[in-house]
C-alpha positions as a Markdown table, in Angstrom:
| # | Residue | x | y | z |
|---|---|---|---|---|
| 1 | Unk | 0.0 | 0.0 | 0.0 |
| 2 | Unk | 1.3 | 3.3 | -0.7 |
| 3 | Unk | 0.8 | 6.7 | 1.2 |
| 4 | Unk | -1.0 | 8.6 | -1.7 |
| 5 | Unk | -4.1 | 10.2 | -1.4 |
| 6 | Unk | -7.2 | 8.4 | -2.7 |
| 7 | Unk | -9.2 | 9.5 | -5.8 |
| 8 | Unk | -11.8 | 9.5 | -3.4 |
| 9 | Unk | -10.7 | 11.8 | -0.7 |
| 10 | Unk | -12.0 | 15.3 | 0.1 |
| 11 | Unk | -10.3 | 18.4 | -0.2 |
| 12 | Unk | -8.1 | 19.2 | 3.3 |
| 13 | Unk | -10.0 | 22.4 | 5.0 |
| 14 | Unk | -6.7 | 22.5 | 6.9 |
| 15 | Unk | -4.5 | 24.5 | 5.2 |
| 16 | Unk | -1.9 | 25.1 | 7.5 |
| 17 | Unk | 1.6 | 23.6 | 7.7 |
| 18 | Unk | 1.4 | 22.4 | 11.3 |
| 19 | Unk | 3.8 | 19.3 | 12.1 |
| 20 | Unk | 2.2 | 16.1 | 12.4 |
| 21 | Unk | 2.9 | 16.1 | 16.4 |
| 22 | Unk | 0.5 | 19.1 | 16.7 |
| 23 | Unk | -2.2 | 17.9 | 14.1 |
| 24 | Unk | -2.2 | 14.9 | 16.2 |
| 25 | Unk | -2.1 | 16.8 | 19.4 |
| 26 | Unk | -5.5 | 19.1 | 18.2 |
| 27 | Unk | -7.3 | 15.3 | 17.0 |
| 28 | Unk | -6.7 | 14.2 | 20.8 |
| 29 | Unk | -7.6 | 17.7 | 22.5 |
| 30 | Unk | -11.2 | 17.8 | 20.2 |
| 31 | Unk | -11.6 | 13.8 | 20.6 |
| 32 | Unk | -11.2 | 14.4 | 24.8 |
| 33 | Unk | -13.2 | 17.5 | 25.1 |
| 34 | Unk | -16.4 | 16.3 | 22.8 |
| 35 | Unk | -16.3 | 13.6 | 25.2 |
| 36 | Unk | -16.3 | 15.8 | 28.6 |
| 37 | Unk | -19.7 | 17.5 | 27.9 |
| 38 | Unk | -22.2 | 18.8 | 30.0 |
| 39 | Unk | -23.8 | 15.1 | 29.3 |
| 40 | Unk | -20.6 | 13.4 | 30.7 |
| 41 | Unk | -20.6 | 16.0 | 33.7 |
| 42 | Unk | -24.5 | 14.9 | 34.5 |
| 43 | Unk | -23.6 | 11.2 | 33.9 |
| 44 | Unk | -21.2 | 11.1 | 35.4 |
| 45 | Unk | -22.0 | 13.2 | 38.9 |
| 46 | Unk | -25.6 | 10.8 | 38.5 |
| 47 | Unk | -24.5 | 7.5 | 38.7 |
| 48 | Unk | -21.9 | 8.6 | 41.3 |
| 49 | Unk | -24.8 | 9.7 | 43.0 |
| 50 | Unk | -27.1 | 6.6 | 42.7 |
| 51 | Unk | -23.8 | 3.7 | 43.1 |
| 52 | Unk | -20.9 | 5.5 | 45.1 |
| 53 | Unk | -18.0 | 4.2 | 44.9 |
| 54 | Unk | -19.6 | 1.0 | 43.1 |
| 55 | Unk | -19.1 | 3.4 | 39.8 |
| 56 | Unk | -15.8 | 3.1 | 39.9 |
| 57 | Unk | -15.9 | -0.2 | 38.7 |
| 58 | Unk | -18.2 | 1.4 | 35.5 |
| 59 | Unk | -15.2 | 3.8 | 35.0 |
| 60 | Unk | -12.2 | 0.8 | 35.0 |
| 61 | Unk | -14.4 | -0.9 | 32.6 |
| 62 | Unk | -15.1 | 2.3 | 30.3 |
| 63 | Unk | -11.6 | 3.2 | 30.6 |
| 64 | Unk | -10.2 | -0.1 | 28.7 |
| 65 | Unk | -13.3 | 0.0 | 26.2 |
| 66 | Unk | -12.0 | 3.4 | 25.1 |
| 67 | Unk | -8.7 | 2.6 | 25.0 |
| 68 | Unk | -9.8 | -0.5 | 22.5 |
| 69 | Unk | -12.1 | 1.3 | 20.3 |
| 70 | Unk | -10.1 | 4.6 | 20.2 |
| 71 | Unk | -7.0 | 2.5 | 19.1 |
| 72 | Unk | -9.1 | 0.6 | 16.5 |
| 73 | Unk | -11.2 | 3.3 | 14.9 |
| 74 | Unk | -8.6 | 6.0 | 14.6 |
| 75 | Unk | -6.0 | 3.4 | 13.3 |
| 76 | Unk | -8.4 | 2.0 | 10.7 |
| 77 | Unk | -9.4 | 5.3 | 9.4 |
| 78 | Unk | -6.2 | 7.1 | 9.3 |
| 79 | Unk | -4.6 | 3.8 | 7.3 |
| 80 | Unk | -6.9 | 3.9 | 4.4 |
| 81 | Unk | -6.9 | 7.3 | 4.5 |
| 82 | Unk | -10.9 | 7.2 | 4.5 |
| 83 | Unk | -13.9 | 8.4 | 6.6 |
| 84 | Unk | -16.0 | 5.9 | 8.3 |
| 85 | Unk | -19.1 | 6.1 | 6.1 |
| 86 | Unk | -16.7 | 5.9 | 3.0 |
| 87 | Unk | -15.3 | 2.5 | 4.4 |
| 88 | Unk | -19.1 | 1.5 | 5.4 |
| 89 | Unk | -20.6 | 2.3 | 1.5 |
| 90 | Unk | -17.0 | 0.3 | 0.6 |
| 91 | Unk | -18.2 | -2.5 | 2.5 |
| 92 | Unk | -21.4 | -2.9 | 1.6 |
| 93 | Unk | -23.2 | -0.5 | -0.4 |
| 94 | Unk | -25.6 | 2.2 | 1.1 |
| 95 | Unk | -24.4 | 1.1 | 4.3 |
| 96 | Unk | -22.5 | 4.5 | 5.2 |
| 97 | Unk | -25.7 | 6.2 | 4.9 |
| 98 | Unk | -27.0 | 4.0 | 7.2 |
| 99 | Unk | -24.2 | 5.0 | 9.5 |
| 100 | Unk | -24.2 | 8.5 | 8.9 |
| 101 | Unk | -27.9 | 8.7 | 9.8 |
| 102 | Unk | -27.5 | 7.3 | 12.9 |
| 103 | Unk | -24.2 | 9.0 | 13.6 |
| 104 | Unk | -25.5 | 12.7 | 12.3 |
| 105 | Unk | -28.9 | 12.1 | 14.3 |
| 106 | Unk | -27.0 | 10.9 | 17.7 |
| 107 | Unk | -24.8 | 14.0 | 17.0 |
| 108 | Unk | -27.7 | 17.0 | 16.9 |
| 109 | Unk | -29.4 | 15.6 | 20.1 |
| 110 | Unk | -26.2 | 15.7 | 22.0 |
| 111 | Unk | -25.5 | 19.2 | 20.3 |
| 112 | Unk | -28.8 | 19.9 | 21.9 |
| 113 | Unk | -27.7 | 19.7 | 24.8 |
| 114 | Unk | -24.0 | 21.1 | 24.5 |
| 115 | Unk | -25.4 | 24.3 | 23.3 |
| 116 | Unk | -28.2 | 24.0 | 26.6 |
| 117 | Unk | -25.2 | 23.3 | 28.9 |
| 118 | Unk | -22.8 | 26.1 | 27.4 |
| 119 | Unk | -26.1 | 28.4 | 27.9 |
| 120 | Unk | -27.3 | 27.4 | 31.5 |
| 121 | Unk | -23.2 | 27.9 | 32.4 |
| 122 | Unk | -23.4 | 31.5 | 31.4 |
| 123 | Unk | -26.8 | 31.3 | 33.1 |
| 124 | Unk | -25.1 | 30.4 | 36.5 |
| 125 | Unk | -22.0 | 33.2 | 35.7 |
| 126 | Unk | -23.6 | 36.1 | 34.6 |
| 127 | Unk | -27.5 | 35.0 | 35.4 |
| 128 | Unk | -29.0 | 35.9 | 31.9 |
| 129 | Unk | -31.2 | 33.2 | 30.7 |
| 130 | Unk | -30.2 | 29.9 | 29.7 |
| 131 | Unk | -31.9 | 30.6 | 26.3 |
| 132 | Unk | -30.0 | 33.7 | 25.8 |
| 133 | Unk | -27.3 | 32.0 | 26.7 |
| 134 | Unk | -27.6 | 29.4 | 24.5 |
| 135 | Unk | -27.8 | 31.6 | 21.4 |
| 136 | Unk | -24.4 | 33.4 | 22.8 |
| 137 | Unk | -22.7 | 29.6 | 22.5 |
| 138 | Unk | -24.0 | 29.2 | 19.9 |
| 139 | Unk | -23.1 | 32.7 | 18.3 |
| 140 | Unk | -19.4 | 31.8 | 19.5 |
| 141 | Unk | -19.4 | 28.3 | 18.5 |
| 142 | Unk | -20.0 | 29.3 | 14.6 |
| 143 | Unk | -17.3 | 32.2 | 14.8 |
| 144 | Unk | -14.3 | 29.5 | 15.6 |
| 145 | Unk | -15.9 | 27.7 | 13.0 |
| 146 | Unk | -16.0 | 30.2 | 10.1 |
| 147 | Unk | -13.1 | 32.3 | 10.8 |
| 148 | Unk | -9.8 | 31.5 | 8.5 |
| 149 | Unk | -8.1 | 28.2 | 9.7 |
| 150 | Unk | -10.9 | 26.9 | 11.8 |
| 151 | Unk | -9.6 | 24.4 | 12.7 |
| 152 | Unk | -6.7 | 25.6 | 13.7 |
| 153 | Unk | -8.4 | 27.7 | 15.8 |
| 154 | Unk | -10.9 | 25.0 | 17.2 |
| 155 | Unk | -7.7 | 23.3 | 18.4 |
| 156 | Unk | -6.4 | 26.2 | 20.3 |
| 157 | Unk | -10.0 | 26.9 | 21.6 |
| 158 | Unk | -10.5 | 23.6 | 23.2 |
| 159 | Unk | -6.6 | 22.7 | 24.7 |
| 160 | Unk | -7.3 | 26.4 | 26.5 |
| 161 | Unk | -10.8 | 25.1 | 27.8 |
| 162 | Unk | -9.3 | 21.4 | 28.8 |
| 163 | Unk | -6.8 | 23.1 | 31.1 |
| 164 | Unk | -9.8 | 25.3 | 33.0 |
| 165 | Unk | -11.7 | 22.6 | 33.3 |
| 166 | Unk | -8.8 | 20.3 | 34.8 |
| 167 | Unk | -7.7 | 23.6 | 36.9 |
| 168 | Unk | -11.3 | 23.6 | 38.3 |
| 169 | Unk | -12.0 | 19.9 | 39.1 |
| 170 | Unk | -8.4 | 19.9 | 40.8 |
| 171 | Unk | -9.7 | 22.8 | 43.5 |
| 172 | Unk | -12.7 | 21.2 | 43.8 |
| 173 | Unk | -11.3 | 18.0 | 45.2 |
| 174 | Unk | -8.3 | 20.0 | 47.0 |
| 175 | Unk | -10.7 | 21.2 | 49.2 |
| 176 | Unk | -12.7 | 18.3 | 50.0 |
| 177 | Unk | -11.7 | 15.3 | 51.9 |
| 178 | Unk | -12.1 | 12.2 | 49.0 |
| 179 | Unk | -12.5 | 8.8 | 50.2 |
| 180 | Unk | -9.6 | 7.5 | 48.2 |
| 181 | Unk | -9.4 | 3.8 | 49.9 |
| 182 | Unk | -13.2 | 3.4 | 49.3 |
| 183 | Unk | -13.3 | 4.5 | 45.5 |
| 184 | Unk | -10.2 | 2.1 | 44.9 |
| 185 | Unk | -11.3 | -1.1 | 46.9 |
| 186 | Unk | -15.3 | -0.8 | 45.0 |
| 187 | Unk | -13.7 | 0.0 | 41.8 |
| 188 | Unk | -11.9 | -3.2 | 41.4 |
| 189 | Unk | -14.1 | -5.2 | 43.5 |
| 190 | Unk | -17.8 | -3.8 | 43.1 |
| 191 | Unk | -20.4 | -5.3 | 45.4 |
| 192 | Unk | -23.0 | -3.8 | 42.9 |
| 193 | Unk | -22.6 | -3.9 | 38.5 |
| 194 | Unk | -24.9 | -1.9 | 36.8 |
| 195 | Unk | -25.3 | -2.6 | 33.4 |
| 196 | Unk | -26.8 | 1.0 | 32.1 |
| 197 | Unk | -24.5 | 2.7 | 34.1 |
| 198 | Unk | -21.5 | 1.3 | 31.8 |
| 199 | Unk | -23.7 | 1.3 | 28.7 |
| 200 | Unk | -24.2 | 5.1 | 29.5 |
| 201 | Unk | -21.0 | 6.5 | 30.2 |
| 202 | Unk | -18.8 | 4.2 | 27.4 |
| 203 | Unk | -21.3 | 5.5 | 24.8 |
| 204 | Unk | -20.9 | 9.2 | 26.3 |
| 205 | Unk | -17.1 | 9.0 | 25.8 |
| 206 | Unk | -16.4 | 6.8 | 22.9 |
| 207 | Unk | -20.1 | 5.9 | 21.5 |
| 208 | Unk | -21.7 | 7.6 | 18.3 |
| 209 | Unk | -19.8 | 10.5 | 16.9 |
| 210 | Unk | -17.3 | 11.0 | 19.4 |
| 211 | Unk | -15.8 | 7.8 | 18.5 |
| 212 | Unk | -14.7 | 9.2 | 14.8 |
| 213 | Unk | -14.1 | 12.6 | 16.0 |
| 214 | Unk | -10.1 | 12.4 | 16.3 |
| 215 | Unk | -9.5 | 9.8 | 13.3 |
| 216 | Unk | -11.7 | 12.2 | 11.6 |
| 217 | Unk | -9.6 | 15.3 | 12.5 |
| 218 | Unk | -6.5 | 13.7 | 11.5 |
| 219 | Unk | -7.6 | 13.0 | 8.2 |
| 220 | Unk | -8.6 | 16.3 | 7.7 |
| 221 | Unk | -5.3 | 17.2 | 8.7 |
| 222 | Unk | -3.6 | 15.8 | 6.1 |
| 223 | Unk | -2.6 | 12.7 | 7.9 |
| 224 | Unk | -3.2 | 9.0 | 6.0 |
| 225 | Unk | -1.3 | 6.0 | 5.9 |
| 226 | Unk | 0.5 | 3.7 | 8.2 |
| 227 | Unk | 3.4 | 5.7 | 8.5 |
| 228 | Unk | 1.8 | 8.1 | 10.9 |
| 229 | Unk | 0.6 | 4.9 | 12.9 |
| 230 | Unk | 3.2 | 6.4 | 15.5 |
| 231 | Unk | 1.0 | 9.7 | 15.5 |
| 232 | Unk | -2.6 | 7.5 | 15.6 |
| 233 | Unk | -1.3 | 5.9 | 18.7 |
| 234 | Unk | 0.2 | 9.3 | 20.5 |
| 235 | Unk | -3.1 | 11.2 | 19.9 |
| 236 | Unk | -5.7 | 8.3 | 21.0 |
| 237 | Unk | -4.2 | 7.9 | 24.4 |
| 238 | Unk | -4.0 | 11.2 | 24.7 |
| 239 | Unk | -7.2 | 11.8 | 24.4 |
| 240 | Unk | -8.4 | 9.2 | 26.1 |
| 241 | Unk | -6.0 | 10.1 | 28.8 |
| 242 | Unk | -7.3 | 14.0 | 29.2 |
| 243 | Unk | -11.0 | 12.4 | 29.3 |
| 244 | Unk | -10.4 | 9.6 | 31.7 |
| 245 | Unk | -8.6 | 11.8 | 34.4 |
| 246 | Unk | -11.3 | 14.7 | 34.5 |
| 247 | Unk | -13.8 | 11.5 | 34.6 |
| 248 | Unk | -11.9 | 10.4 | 38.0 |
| 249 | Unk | -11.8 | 13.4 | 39.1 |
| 250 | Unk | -15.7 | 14.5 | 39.1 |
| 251 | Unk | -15.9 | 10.9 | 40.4 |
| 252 | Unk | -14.1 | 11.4 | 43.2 |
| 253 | Unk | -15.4 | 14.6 | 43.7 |
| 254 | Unk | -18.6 | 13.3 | 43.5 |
| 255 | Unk | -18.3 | 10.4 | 46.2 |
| 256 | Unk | -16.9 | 13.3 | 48.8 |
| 257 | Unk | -20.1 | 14.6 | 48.5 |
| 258 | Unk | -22.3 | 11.3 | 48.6 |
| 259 | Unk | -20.2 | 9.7 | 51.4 |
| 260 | Unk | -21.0 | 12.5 | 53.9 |
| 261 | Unk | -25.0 | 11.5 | 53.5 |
| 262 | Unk | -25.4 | 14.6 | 51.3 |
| 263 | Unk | -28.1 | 14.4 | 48.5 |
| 264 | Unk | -27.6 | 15.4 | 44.9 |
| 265 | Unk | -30.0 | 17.2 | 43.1 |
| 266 | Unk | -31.3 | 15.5 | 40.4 |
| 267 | Unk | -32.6 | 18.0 | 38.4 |
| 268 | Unk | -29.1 | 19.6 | 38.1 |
| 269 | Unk | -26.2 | 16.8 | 40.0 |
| 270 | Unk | -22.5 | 17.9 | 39.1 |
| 271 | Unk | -24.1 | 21.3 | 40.1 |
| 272 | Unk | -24.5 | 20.0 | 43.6 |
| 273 | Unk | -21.5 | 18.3 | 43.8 |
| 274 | Unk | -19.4 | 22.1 | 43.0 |
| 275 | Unk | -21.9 | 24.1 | 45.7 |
| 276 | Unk | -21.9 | 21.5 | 48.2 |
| 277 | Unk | -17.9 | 21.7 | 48.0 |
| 278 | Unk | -17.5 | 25.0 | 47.9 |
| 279 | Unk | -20.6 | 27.0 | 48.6 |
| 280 | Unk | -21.6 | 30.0 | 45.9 |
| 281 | Unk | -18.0 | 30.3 | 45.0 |
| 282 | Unk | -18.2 | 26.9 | 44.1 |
| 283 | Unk | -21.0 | 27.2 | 42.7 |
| 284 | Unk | -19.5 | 29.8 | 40.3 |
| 285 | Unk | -16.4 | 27.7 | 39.0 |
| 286 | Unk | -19.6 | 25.1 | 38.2 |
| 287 | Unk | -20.6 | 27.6 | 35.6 |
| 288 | Unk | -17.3 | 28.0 | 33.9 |
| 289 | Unk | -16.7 | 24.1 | 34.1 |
| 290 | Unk | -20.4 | 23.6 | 32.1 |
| 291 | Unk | -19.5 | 26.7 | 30.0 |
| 292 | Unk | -16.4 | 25.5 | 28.7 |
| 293 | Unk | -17.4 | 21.5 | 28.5 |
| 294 | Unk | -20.7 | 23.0 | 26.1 |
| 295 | Unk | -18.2 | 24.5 | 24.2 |
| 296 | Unk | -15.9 | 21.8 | 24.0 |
| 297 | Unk | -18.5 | 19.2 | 23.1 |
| 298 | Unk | -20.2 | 21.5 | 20.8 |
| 299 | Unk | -17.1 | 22.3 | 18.5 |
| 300 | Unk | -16.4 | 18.4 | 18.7 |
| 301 | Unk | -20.2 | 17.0 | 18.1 |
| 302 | Unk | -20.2 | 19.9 | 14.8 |
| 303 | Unk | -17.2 | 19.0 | 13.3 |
| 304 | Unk | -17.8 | 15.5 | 13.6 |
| 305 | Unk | -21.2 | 15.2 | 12.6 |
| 306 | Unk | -21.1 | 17.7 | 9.7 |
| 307 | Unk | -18.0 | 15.5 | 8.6 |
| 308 | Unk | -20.6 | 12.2 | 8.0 |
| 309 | Unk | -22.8 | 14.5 | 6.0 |
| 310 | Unk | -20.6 | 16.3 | 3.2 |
| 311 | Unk | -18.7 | 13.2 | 2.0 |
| 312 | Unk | -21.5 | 13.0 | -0.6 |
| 313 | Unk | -20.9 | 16.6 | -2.2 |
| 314 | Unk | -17.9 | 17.0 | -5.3 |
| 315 | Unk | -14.2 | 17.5 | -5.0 |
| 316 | Unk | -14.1 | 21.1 | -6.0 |
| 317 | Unk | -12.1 | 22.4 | -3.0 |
| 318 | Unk | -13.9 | 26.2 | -3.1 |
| 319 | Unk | -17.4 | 24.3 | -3.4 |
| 320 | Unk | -16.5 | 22.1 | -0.3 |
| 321 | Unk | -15.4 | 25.1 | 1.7 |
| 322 | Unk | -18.6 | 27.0 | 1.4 |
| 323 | Unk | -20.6 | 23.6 | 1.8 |
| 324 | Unk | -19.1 | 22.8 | 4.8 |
| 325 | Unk | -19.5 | 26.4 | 6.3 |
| 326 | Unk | -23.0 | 26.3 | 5.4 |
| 327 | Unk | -23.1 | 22.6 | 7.1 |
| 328 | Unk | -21.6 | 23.6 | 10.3 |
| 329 | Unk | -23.7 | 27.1 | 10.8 |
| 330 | Unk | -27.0 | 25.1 | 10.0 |
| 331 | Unk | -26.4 | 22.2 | 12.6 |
| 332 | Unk | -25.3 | 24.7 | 15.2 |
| 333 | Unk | -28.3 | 27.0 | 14.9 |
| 334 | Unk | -30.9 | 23.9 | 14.4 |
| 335 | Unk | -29.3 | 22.7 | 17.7 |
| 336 | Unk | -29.5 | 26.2 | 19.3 |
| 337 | Unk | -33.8 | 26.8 | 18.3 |
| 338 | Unk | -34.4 | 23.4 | 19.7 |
| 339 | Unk | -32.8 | 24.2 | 22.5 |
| 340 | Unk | -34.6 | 27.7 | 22.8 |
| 341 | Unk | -37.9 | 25.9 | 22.0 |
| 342 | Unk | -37.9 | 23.3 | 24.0 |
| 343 | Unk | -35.4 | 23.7 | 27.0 |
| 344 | Unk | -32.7 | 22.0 | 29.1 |
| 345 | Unk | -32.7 | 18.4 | 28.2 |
| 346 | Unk | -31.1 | 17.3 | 31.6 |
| 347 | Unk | -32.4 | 13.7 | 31.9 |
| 348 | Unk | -32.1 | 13.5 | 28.0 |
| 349 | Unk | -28.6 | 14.3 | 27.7 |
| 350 | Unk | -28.3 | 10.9 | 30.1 |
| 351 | Unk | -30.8 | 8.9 | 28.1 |
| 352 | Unk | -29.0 | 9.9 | 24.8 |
| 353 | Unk | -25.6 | 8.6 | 26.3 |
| 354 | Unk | -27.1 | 5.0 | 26.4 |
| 355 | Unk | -28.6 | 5.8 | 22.6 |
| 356 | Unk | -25.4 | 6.3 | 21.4 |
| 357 | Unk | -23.5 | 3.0 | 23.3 |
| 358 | Unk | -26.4 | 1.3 | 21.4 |
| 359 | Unk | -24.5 | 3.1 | 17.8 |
| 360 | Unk | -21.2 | 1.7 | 19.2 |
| 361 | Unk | -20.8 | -2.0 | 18.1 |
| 362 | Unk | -22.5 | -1.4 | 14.8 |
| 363 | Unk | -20.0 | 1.3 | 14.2 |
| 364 | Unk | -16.6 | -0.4 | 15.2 |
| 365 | Unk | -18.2 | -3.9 | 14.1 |
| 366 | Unk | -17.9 | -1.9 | 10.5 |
| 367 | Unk | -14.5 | -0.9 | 10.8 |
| 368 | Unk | -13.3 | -4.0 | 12.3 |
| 369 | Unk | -14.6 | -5.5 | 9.2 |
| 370 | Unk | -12.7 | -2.8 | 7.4 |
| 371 | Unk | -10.2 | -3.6 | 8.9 |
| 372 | Unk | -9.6 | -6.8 | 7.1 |
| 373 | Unk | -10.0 | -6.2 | 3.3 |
| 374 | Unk | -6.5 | -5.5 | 1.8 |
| 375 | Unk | -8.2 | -3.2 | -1.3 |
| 376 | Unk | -8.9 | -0.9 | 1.7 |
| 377 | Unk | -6.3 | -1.6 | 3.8 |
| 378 | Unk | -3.2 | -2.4 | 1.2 |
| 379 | Unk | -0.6 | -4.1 | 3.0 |
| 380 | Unk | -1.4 | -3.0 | 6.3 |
| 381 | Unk | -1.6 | -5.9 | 8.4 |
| 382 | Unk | -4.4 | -4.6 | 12.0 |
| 383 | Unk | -3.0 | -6.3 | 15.3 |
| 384 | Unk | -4.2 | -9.4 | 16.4 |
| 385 | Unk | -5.0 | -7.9 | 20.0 |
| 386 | Unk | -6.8 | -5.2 | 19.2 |
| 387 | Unk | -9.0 | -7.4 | 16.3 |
| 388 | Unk | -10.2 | -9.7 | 19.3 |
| 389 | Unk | -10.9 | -6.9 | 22.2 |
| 390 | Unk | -12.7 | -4.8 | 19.3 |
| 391 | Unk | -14.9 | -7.7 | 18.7 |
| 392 | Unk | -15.3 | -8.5 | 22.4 |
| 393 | Unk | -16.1 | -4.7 | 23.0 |
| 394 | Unk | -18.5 | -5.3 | 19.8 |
| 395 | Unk | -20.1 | -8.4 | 21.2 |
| 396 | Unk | -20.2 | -7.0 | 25.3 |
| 397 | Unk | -21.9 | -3.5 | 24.1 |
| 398 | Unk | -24.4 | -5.2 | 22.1 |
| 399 | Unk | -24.9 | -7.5 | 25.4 |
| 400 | Unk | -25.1 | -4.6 | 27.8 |
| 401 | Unk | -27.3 | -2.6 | 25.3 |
| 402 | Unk | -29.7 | -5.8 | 24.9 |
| 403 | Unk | -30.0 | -6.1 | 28.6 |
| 404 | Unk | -30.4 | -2.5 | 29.2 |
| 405 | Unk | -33.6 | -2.0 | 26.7 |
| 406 | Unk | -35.4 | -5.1 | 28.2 |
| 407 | Unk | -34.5 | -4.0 | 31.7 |
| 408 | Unk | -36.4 | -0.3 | 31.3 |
| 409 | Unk | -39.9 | -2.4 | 29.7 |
């Protein structure tokens, strides 16, 4: 297999001259913070709530799913130097419209709430209305977007916003006393496994969109082939890395609360969790953490759900650039009247955390099977190991998905 570009591939929208160490870098920052949304901030801070330390066990296990699907997704991708829903219609045809569907439609309802969370945030800062809010996200969100090297910029935007967010969470449980032996002992030996729970959070952090978002980014960064398999495996950890340790942290943040007896309120939990710690002041750094993660996740969900949806257009670079504008200011002001119109989605932005686990193993199942065919592939020859836990990930989330539909009729 050679390195060349395919006939097939789009134009690059990145046209800067950035190393391959940076694109890489911007794939795992954009990968990490779509993950750490206001949905994984509710998930998370709710389950914590319901299982206490028992969640831990639900993180371990979400940890090494990501680490195997991450891994296998952004390798597969980045090798053939093709989007998912390009290797899907490859596959079999029609199929990546199958996938972008349920991809694009995962992707607006989580936007939903991004844009919500990134509004009720400057709701809890400045106390204007979470719809006003909203539209100022949203407003911002479609500047880094539109402005020359977006991407570019969208990389700089969210490593800025990581680091407050880690800042934030690292204050929070400096100034609370964390039940460290507890979380470790229940985390790797649970006295209570709850299906959703994993279901939930493993599709909120590597399930529907977010799971292309990085392989994604790198391709539009000019990266294909196996020679940047170096890079592939430097920015999936990474990523995975940055989301994992602010997951731990709200965790344990989370269980200070819980363990004294303390209730969180379910209408709005990580919110507790910072006010409890921290009174108003608290309270405060709550609204820049939920700013920042709507943010994040909506720059991530855009970018990645707009990129399952222009595939179908032409090659002519100028056409593609205007296409995608157009793409990425319509999905982030369809997600912002919803929003407007309908409200916060609290309990939703939960729910659609288990809707997208269900997307999981049909998506990596694909690309696993990708993974295989040497006229996609070449001479690329996909590890043994991460073929068999990719299929066991495939196999356990369809399991867990299974049991978690029958389990709520």
């Amino acid at each position: 297999m050679t390195d060349k570009p395919k006939k097939n591939d789009l134009p690059k929208i990145d046209q800067t001259s950035r190393s391959p160490w940076n694109i890489a870098m911007g794939a795992a920052f954009l990968m990490a913070m779509a993950a750490v949304g206001p949905g994984f901030l509710t998930q998370t801070a709710t389950f914590t709530g319901q299982m206490g330390a028992n969640f831990g066990f639900a993180i371990l296990i979400c940890i090494i799913f990501d680490v195997i699907v991450q891994m296998n997704v952004w390798r597969v991708i980045v090798v053939s130097g093709k989007k998912a829903q390009v290797l899907a219609n490859d596959i079999f045809p029609g199929l990546g419209y199958v996938l972008s569907f349920l991809v694009a439609v995962g992707g607006l309802f989580f936007n939903i709430g991004n844009v919500g969370g990134a509004g009720l945030g400057l709701n809890v800062l400045f106390g204007i209305s979470p719809e006003n809010g909203a539209v100022i996200a949203g407003a911002l969100a479609i500047i880094v977007f539109v402005v020359k090297n977006a991407l570019t910029v969208m990389d700089r935007t969210v490593q800025v916003l990581a680091v407050v967010k880690v800042a934030i969470l690292i204050y929070i449980i400096c100034v609370m006393t964390v039940p460290y032996h507890q979380a470790v002992q229940h985390t790797f030996l649970p006295t209570k496994v709850d299906f959703y729970s994993i279901v939930t959070i493993v599709g909120g952090t590597v399930g529907g969109y977010i799971s292309f978002s990085g392989g994604h980014r790198l391709l539009e960064g000019g990266l294909t082939g196996k020679k940047n398999i170096k890079y592939i495996n430097a920015g999936a950890l990474t990523g995975i890395g940055i989301a994992s340790v602010i997951r731990v942290m709200l965790f344990l943040a989370g269980l200070a609360v819980v363990v004294t007896g303390a209730k969180l309120d379910p209408t709005n939990p990580a919110a507790s969790i910072f006010k409890y710690a921290a009174g108003n002041f608290g309270y405060k750094f709550f609204g820049l953490l939920l700013f920042a993660a709507g943010m994040t996740s909506i720059l991530g969900s855009t970018f990645t759900s707009t990129s399952f949806l222009d595939y179908a257009v032409g090659k002519n670079e100028s056409f593609y650039q205007n296409y995608h504008k157009l793409l990425v200011i319509g999905f982030i002001v369809i997600s912002t009247i919803v929003f407007y119109v309908v409200g916060s989605p609290a309990k939703v932005l939960v729910f659609v955390g288990a809707a997208n686990g269900f997307v999981l193993p049909i998506s990596l199942a694909i690309l696993l099977l990708a993974s295989r065919l040497p006229k996609l592939m070449g001479d690329y020859h996909h590890p043994k190991w991460l073929t068999y836990t990719g299929w066991f990930v495939v196999i356990f989330m369809a399991y867990a998905s299974i049991k978690t539909v029958l389990g709520l009729f």
